[in-house]
C-alpha positions as CSV (number, residue, x, y, z in Angstrom):
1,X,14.8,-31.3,-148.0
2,X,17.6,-29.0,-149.9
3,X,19.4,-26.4,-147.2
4,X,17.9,-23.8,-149.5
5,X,15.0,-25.0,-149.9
6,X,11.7,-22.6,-148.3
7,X,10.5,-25.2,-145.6
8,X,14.1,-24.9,-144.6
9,X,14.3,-21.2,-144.4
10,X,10.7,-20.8,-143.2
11,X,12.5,-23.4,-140.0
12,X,15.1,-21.2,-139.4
13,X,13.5,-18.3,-139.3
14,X,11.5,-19.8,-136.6
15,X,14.3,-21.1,-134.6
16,X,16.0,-17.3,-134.7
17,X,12.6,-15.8,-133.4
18,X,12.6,-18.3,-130.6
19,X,16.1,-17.8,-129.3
20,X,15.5,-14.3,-129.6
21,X,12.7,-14.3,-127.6
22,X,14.1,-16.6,-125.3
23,X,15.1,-16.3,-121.5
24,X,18.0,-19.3,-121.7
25,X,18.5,-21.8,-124.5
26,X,20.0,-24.9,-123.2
27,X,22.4,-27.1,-125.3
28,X,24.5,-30.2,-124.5
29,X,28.0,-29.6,-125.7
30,X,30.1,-26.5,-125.7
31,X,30.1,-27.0,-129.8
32,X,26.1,-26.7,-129.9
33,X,26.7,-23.4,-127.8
34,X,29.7,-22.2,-130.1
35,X,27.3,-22.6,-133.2
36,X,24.4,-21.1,-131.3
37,X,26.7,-18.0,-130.6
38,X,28.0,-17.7,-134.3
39,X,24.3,-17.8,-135.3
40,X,23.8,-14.7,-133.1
41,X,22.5,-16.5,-130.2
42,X,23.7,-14.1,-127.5
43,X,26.0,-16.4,-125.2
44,X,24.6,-14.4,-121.9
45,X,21.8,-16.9,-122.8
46,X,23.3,-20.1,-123.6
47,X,23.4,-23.1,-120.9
48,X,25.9,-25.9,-121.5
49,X,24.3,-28.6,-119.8
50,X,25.9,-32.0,-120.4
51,X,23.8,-35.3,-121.3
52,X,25.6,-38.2,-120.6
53,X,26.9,-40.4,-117.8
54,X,29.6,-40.5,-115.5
55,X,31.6,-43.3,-116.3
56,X,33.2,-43.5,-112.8
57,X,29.7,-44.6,-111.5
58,X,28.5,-46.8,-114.6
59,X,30.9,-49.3,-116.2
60,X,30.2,-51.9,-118.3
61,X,29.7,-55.8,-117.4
62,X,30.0,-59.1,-119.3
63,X,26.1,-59.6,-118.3
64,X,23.3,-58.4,-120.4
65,X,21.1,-56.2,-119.3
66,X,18.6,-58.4,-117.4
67,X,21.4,-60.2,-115.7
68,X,21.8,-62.8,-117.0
């Protein structure tokens, strides 16, 4: 689907009427909040909440998965 195409419009249109309407919006990095914010997403509703792990509690092993 082209960027200008109208199924692409028509979903952004959408997505603007949701975060306007909406109480937070919650992204995963502080770059999906930045380009949130510059798409008028007011930041007073933006969360930054991270997805990943915390590396000092998971490392990897030379064992698959299962152990073995």
């Amino acid at each position: 689907m082209r960027r200008d195409s109208i199924g692409v419009r028509m979903l952004q249109s959408l997505a603007r009427f949701l975060y306007a309407r909406a109480a937070r919006v919650v992204v995963v990095t502080e770059s999906f909040a930045d380009r949130l914010a510059a798409d008028g997403v007011h930041r007073s509703k933006l969360a930054v909440i991270p997805n990943g792990a915390d590396t000092r509690f998971f490392a990897p092993t030379l064992h698959g998965a299962n152990g073995t």
